[in-house]
VEXDRENRO-320412 format. One line per field, with one value per residue (C-alpha): residue number from 1; residue in three letters; x, y, z. Coordinates in nm, 2 decimals, m for minus. Layout:
num	c(NUM;...)
residu	c(ALA;...)
u	c(X;...)
v	c(Y;...)
w	c(Z;...)
***
This chain:
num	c(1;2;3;4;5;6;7;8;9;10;11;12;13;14;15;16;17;18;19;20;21;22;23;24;25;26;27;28;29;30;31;32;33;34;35;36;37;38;39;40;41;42;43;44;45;46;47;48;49;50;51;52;53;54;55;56;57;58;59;60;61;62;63;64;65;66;67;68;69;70;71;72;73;74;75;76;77;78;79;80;81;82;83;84;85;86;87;88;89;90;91;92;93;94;95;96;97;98;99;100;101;102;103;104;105;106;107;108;109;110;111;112;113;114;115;116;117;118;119;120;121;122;123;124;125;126;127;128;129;130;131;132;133;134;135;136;137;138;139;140;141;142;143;144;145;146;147;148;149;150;151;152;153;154;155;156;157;158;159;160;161;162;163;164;165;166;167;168;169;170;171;172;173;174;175;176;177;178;179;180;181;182;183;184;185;186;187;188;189;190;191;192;193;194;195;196;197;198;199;200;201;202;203;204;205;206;207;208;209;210;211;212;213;214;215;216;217;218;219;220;221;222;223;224;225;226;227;228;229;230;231;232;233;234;235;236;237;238;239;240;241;242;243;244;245;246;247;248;249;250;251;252;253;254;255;256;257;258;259;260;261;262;263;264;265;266;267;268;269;270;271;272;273;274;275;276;277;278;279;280;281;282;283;284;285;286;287;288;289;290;291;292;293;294;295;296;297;298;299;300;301;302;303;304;305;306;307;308;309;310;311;312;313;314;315;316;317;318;319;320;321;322;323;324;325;326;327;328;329;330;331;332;333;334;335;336;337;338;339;340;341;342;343;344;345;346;347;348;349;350;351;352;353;354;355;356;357;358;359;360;361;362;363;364;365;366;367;368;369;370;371;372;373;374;375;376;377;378;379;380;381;382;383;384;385;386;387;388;389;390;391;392;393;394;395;396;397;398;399;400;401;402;403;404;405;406;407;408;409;410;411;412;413;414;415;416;417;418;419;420;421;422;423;424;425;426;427;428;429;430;431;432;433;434;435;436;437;438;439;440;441;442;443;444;445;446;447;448;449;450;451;452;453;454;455;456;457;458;459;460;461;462;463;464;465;466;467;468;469;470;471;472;473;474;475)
residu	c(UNK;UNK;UNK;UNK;UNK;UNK;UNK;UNK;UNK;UNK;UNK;UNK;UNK;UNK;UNK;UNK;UNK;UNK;UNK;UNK;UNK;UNK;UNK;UNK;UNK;UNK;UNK;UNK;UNK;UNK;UNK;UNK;UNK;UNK;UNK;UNK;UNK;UNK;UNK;UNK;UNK;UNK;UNK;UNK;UNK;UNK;UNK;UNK;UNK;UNK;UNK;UNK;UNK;UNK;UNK;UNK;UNK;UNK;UNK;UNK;UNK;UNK;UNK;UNK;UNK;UNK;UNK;UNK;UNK;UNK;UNK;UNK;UNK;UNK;UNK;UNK;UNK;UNK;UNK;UNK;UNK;UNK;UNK;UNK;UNK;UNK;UNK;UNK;UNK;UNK;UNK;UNK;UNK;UNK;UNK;UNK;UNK;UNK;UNK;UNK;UNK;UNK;UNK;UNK;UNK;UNK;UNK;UNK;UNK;UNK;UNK;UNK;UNK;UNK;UNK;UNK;UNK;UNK;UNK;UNK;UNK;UNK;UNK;UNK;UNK;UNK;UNK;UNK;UNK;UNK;UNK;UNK;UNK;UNK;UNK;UNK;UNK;UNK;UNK;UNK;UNK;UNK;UNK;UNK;UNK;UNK;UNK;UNK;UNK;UNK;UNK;UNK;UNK;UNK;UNK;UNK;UNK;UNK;UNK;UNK;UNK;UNK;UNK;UNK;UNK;UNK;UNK;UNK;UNK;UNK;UNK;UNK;UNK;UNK;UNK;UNK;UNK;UNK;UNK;UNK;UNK;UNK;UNK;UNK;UNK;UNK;UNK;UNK;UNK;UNK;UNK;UNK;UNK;UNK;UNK;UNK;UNK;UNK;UNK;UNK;UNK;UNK;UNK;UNK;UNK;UNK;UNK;UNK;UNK;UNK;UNK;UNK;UNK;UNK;UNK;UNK;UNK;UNK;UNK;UNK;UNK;UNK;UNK;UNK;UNK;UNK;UNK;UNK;UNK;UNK;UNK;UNK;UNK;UNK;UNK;UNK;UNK;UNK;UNK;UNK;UNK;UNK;UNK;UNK;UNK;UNK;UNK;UNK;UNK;UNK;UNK;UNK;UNK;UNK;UNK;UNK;UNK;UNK;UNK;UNK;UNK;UNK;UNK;UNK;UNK;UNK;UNK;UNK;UNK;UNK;UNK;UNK;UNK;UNK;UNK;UNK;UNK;UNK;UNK;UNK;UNK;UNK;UNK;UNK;UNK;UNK;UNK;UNK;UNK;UNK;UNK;UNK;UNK;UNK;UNK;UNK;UNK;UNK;UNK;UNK;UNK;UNK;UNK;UNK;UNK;UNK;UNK;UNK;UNK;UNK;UNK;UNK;UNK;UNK;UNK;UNK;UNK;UNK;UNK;UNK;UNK;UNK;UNK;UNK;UNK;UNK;UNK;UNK;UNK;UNK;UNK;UNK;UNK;UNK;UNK;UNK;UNK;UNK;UNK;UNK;UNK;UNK;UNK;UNK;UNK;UNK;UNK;UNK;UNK;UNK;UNK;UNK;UNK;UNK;UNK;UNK;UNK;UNK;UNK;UNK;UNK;UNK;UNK;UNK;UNK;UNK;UNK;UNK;UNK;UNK;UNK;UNK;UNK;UNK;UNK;UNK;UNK;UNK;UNK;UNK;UNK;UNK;UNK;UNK;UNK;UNK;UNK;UNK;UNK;UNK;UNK;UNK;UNK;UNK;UNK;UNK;UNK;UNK;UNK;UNK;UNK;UNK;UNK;UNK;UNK;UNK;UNK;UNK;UNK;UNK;UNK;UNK;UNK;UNK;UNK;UNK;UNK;UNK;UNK;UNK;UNK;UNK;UNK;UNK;UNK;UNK;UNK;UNK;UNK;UNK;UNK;UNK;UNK;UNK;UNK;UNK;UNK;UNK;UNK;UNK;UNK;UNK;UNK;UNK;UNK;UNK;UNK;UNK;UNK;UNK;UNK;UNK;UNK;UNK;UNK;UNK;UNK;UNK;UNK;UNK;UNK;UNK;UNK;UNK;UNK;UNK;UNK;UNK;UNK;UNK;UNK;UNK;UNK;UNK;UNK)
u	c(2.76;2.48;2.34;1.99;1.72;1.38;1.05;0.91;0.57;0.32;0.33;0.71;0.63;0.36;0.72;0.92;0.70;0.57;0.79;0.59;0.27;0.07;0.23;0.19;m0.18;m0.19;0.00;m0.25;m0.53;m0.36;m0.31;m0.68;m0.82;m0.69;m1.01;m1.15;m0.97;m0.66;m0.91;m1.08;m0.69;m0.72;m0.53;m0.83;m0.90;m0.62;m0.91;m1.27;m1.47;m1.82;m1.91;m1.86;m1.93;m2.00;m2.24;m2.10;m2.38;m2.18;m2.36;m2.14;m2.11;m2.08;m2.45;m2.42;m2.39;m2.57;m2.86;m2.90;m2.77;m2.52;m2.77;m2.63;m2.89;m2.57;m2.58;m2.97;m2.89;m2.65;m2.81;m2.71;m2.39;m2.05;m1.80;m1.38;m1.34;m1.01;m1.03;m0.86;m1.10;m1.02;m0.67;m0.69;m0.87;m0.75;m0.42;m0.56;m0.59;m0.89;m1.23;m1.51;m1.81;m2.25;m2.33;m2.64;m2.86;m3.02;m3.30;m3.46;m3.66;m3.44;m3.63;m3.58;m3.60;m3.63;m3.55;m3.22;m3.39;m3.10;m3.15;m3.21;m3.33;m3.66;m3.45;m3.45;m3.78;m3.74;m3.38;m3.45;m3.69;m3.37;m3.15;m3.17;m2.98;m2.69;m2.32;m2.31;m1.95;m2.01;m1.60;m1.48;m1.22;m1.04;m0.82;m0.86;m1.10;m1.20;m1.40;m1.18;m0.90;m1.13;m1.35;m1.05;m0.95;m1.20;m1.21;m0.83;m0.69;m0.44;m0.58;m0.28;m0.11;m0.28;m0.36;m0.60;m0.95;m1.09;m1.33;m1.03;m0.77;m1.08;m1.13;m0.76;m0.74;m1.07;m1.18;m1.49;m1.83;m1.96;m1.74;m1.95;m2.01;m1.76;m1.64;m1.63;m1.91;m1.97;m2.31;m2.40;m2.08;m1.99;m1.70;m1.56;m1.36;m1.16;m1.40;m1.26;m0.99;m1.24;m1.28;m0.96;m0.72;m0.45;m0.10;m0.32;m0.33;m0.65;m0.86;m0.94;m1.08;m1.43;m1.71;m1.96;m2.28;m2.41;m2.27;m2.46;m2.58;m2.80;m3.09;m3.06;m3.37;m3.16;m2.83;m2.67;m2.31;m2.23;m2.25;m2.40;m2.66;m2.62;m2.92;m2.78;m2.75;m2.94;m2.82;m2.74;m2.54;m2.34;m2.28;m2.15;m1.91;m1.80;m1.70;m1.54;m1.36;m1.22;m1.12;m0.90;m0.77;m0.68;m0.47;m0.29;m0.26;m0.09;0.18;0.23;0.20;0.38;0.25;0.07;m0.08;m0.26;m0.42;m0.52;m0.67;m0.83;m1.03;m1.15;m1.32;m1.45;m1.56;m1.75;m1.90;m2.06;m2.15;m2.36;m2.54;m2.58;m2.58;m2.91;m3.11;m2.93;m2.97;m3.32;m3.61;m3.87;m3.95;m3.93;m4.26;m4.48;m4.43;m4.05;m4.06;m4.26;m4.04;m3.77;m3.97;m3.95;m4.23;m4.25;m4.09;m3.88;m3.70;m3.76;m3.38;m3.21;m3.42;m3.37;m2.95;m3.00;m3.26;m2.98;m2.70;m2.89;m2.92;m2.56;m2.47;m2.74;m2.51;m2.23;m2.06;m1.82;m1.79;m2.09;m2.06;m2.39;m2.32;m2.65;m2.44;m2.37;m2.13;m2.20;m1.89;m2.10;m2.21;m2.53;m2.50;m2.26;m2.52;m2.28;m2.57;m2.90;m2.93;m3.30;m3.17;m3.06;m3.45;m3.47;m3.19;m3.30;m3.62;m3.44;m3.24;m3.40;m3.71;m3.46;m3.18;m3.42;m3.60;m3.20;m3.20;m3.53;m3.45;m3.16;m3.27;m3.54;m3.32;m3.09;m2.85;m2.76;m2.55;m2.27;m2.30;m2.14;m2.38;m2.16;m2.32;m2.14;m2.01;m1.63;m1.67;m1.92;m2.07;m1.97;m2.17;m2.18;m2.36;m2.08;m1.97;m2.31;m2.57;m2.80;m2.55;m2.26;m1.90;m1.68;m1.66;m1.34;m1.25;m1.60;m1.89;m2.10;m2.10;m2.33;m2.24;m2.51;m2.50;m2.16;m2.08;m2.09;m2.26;m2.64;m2.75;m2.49;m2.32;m1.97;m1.77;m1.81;m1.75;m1.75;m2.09;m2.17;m2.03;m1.71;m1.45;m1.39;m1.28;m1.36;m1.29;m1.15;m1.18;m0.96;m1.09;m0.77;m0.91;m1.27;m1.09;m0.88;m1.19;m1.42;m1.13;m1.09;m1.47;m1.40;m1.12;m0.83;m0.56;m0.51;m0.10;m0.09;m0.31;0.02;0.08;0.44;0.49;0.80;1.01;0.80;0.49;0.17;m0.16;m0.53;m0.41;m0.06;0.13;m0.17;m0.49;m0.59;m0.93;m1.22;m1.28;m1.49;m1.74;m1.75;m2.02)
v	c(m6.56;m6.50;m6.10;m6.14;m6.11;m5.96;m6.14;m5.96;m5.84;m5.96;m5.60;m5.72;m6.06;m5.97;m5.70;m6.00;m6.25;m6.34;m6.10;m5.84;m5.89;m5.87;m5.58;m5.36;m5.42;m5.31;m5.02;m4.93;m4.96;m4.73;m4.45;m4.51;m4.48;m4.11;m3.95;m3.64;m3.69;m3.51;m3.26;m3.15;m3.05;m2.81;m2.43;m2.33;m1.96;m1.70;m1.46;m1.35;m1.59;m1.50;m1.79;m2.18;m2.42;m2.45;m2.68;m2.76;m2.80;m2.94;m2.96;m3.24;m3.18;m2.86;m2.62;m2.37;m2.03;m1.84;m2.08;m1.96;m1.74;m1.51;m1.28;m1.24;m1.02;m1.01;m1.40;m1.42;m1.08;m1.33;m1.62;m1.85;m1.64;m1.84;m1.68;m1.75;m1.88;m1.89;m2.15;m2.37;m2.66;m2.58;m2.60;m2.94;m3.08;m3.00;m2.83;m2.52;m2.19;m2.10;m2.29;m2.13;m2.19;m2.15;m1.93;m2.04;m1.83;m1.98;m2.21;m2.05;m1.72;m1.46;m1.18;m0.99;m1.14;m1.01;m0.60;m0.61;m0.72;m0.99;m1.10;m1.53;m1.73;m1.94;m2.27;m2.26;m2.04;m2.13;m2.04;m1.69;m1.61;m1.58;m1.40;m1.10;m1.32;m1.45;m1.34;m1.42;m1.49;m1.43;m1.41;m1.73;m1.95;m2.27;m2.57;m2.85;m2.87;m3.25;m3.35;m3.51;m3.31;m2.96;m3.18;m3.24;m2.89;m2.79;m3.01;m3.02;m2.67;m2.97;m3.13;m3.38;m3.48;m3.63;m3.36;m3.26;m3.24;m2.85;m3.02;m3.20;m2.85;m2.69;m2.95;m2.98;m2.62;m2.56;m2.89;m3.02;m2.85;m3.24;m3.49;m3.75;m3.65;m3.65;m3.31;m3.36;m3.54;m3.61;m3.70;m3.90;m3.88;m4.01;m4.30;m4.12;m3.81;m3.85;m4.08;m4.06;m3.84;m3.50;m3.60;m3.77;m3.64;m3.76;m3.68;m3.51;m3.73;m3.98;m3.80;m3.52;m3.77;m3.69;m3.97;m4.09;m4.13;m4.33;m4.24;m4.12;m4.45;m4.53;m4.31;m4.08;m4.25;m4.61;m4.43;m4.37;m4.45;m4.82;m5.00;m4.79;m5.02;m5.39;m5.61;m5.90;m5.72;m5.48;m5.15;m5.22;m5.56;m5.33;m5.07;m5.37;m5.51;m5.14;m5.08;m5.40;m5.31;m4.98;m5.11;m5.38;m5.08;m4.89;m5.17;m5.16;m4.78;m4.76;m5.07;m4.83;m4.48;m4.33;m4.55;m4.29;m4.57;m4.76;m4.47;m4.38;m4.68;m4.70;m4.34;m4.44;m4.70;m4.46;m4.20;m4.51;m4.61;m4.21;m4.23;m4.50;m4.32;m3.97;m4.02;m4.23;m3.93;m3.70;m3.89;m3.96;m3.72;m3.85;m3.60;m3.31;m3.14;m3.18;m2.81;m2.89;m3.18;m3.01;m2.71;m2.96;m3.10;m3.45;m3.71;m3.56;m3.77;m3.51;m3.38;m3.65;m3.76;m3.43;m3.31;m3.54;m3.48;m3.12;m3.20;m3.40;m3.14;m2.91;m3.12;m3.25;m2.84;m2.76;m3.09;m2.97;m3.10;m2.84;m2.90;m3.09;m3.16;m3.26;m3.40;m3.39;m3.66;m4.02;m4.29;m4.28;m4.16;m3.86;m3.64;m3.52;m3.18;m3.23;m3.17;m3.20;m3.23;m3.21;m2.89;m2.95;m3.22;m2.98;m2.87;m3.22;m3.15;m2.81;m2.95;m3.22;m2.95;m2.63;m2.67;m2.82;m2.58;m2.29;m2.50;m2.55;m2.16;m2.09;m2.35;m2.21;m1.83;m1.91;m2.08;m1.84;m2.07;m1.87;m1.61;m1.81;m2.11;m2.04;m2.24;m2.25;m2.38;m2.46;m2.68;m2.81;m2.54;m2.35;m2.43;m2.29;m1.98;m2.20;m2.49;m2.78;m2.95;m2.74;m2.95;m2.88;m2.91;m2.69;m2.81;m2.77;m2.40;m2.36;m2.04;m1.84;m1.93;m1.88;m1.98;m1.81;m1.79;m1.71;m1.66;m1.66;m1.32;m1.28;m0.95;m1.07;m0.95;m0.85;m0.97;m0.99;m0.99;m1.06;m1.32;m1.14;m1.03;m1.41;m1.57;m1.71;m1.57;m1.39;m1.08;m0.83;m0.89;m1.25;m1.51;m1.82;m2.11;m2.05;m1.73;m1.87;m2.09;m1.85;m1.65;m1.89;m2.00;m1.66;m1.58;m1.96;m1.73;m1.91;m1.74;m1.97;m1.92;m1.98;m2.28;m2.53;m2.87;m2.97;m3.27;m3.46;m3.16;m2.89;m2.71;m2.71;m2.57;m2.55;m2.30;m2.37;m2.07;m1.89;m1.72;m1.38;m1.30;m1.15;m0.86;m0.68;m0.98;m0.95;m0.82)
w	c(0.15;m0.11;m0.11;0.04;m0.22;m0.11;m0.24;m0.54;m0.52;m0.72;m0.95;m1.06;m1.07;m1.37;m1.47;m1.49;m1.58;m1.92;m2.13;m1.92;m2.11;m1.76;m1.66;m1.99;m1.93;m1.61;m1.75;m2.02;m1.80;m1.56;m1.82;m1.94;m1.59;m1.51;m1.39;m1.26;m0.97;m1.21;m1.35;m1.03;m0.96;m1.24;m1.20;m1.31;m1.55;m1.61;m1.58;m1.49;m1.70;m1.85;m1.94;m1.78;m2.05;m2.41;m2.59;m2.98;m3.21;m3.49;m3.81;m4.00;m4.38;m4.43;m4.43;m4.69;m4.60;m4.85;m4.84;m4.46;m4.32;m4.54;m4.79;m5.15;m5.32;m5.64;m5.62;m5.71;m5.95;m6.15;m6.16;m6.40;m6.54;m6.56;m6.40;m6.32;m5.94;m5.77;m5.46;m5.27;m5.37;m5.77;m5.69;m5.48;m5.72;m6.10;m5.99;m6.16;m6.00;m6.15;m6.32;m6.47;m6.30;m6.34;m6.00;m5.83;m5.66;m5.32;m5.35;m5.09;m4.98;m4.77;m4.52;m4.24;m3.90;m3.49;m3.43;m3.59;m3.89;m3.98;m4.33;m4.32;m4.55;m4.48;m4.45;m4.05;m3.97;m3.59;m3.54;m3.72;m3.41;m3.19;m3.46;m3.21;m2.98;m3.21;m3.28;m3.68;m3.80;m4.16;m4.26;m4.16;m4.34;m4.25;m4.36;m4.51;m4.84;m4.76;m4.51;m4.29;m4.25;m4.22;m3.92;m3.78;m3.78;m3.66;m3.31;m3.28;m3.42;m3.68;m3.99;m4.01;m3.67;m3.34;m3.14;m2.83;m2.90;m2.81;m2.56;m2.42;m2.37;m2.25;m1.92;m1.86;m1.84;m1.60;m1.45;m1.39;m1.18;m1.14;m1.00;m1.07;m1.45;m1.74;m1.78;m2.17;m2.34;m2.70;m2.82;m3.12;m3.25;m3.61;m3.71;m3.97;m4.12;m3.77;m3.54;m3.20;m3.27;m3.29;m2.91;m2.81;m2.51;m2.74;m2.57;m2.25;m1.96;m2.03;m1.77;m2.09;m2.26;m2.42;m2.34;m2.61;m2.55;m2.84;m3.22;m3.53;m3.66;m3.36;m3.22;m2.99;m2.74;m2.71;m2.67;m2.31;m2.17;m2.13;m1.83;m1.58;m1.46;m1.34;m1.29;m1.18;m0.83;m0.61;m0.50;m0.14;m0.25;m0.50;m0.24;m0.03;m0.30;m0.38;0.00;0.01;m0.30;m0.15;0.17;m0.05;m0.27;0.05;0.19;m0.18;m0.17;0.18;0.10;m0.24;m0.13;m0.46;m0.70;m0.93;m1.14;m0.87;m0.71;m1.04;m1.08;m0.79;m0.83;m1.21;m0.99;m0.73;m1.05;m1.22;m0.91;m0.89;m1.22;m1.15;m0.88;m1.09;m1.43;m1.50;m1.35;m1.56;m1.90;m1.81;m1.97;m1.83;m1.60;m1.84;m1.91;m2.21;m2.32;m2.30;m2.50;m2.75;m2.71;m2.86;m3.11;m2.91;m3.02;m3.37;m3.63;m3.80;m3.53;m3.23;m3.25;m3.23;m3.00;m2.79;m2.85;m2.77;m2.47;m2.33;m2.39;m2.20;m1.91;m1.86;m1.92;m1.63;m1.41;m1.44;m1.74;m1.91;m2.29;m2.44;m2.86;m3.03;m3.35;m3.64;m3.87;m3.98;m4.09;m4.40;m4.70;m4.74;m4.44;m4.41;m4.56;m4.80;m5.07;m5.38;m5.64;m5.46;m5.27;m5.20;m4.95;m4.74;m4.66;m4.48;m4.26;m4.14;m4.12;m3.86;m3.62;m3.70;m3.42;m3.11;m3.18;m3.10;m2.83;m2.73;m2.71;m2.58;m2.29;m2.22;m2.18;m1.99;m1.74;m1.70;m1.81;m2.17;m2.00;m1.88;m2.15;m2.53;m2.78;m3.11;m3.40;m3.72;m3.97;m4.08;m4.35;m4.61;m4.98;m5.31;m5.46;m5.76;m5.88;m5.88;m6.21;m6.34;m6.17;m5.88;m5.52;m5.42;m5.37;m5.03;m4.93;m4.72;m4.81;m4.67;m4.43;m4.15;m3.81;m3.49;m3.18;m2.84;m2.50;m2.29;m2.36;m2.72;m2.85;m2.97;m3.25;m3.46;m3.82;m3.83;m4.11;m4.46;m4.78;m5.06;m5.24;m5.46;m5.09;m5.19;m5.03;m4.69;m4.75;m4.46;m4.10;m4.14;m3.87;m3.89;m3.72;m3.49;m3.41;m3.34;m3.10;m2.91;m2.89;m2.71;m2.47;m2.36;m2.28;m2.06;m1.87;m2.08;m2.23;m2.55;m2.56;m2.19;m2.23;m2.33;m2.25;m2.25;m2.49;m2.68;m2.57;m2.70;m2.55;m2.75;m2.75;m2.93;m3.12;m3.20;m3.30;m3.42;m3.34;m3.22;m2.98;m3.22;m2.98;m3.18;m3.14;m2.76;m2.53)
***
């Protein structure tokens, strides 16, 4: 007699069927629909945290240091004088270790600034009104002397492999406050020097992934996350379709009580359905005041679209959203403050962020919201001290720059390090970029060698095998 054969279910009919084309796609959209569900499972800090989230002001291109922030008084001394430079830059690019080159003093004006009387230049006027309340990290260095491998750097802690965005460790190793928001959320976020991948999950379960809203080469007022509405039905008949939907998915979930896959599919459907509900109020401005739009610089024409990137950051932060990166760039080959031979552009560019970020920080403080979040604002690396190729702009700076810190426990008002005194080089108190990463997981509670995922037989983290905590920059 014939062994009985069972009737296959429809899943191993699409297995079975059709080389299994059906059922890799149900595959695929299984792994892409892991959602908070996973994170709100998080284990949560190795330690008292002081601070919750972090908002990323990433300043694409590469702002130079001692046009800003990082006062050379022997850089203006020597104008003009041709001197040897030893840098990874000169190296990558002629194979030489060392190039004479015409230092350039900064185009712009430096004086003192708040009670600390911190020495910035007049490029971001604004910002300089809360120097008293910024952590300047004057001795930082990095890799990657390109663009795209020092941005990538930067947001995944590798310049060459597919790894973890910072954003994306940072919610798999806390969760979400807001199950009905993205815990990670990228706005305005450029195509190139790494597109996606400076906000990808990569080998992280897909519920890290980072969530665009919009991308550099549209404005900030028509951008919003795809999809949320749907016109062609009211909100009760959508209501009745989703209950409908979930009693369907619950009659799947209990004839398949251990199929991971399905029930993750069936809560990226439930997540969607909240953000549906929550996230149009959130990513709507409208009922802001008029001081706070004009706090942000919002309905002016210089700095109406980054202001209105920053209003927003502050808003998803104040819902609940952990990790929020604001991007001031484009898609174009060359980013907007890679000035290679016209510094003066750069005064168009402060001009654009200068008034939200301090609105960002005014907002912030006044809500009470500064102390627990960590605004970081910084670039994939610094400029040259010298003129580049003897003309008017500044080359790639990877070996010395600037970044601030505020808020989150960081010490205000305080300088930190040192390049040395024309700005090339760090040379006192280094911080890697490793180290500026294992610094702000640890004020998040996370202990960045804990913080490993296990992967291809080998456990990995943000910071690799490297990084140390900055302790001396800590409140």
């Amino acid at each position: 007699m014939n062994d009985f054969q069972p009737i296959i279910s429809r899943r191993q009919a699409l297995k079975h069927s059709a080389c299994g084309f059906g059922y890799l796609a149900l595959a695929g959209l299984a792994q892409g629909a892991k959602t908070n569900d996973t994170v709100l499972k998080s284990a949560g800090p190795h330690f008292t945290p002081r601070a919750k989230r972090v908002i990323f002001l990433f300043m694409q291109g590469g702002p130079s240091h001692v046009d800003s922030f990082d006062y050379k008084p022997e850089l203006e001394a020597h104008d003009g004088e041709m001197l040897g430079f030893d840098d990874a830059r000169t190296i990558a690019k002629t194979g030489m270790r060392q190039s004479r080159q015409r230092l350039m003093k900064s185009l712009w004006k430096y004086g003192q600034h708040g009670q600390t009387g911190k020495w910035c230049s007049e490029l971001f006027p604004h910002i300089n009104q809360h120097v008293d309340d910024l952590c300047f990290v004057h001795s930082m260095h990095t890799e990657g002397v390109a663009h795209g491998p020092a941005t990538l750097f930067l947001h995944t802690g590798a310049a060459r492999f597919i790894r973890p965005s910072m954003g994306s460790w940072i919610l798999y190793g806390l969760g979400t406050e807001n199950e009905n928001l993205p815990g990670f959320i990228t706005i305005g976020p450029a195509a190139g020097n790494g597109g996606p991948r400076n906000y990808s999950h990569a080998f992280l379960p897909a519920a890290y992934q980072g969530t665009a809203i919009g991308n550099a080469a549209r404005a900030a007022k028509d951008s919003t996350i795809k999809n949320l509405a749907n016109p062609r039905r009211t909100l009760a008949q959508q209501e009745e379709q989703f209950e409908l939907i979930r009693a369907l998915n619950a009659e799947q979930i209990r004839d398949n009580p251990a199929d991971a896959e399905l029930e993750a599919v069936i809560e990226s459907y439930e997540l969607a359905w909240r953000m549906q509900n929550h996230a149009p109020q959130v990513l709507d401005a409208a009922g802001e005041s008029a001081a706070t739009l004009e706090m942000y610089g919002i309905g002016e024409e210089k700095t109406d679209n980054f202001g209105r990137q920053c209003l927003l950051a502050r808003r998803l932060c104040e819902a609940g959203v952990r990790f929020v990166q604001v991007t001031y760039g484009d898609n174009t080959a060359n980013p907007r403050w890679d000035q290679h031979s016209n510094m003066p552009k750069h005064k168009d560019h402060a001009l654009a962020t200068d008034k939200p970020v301090a609105g960002l920080l005014q907002d912030l403080k006044q809500r009470g919201l500064l102390e627990d979040t960590i605004v970081w604002w910084g670039g994939e690396f610094g400029r040259t001290p010298y003129a580049q190729d003897n003309g008017t702009g500044r080359d790639h700076n990877p070996d010395g720059f600037t970044v601030w810190l505020a808020g989150g426990g960081f010490q205000p008002g305080i300088s930190h390090g040192s390049t040395d005194e024309f700005g090339h080089m760090a040379v006192q108190d280094k911080v890697h970029m490793h180290d500026l990463h294992a610094t702000i997981l640890h004020q998040l509670g996370l202990d960045h060698e804990r913080l490993t995922y296990r992967f291809d037989g080998r456990d990995y983290r943000l910071t690799d095998v490297h990084g140390r905590i900055v302790t001396d920059i800590l409140a």
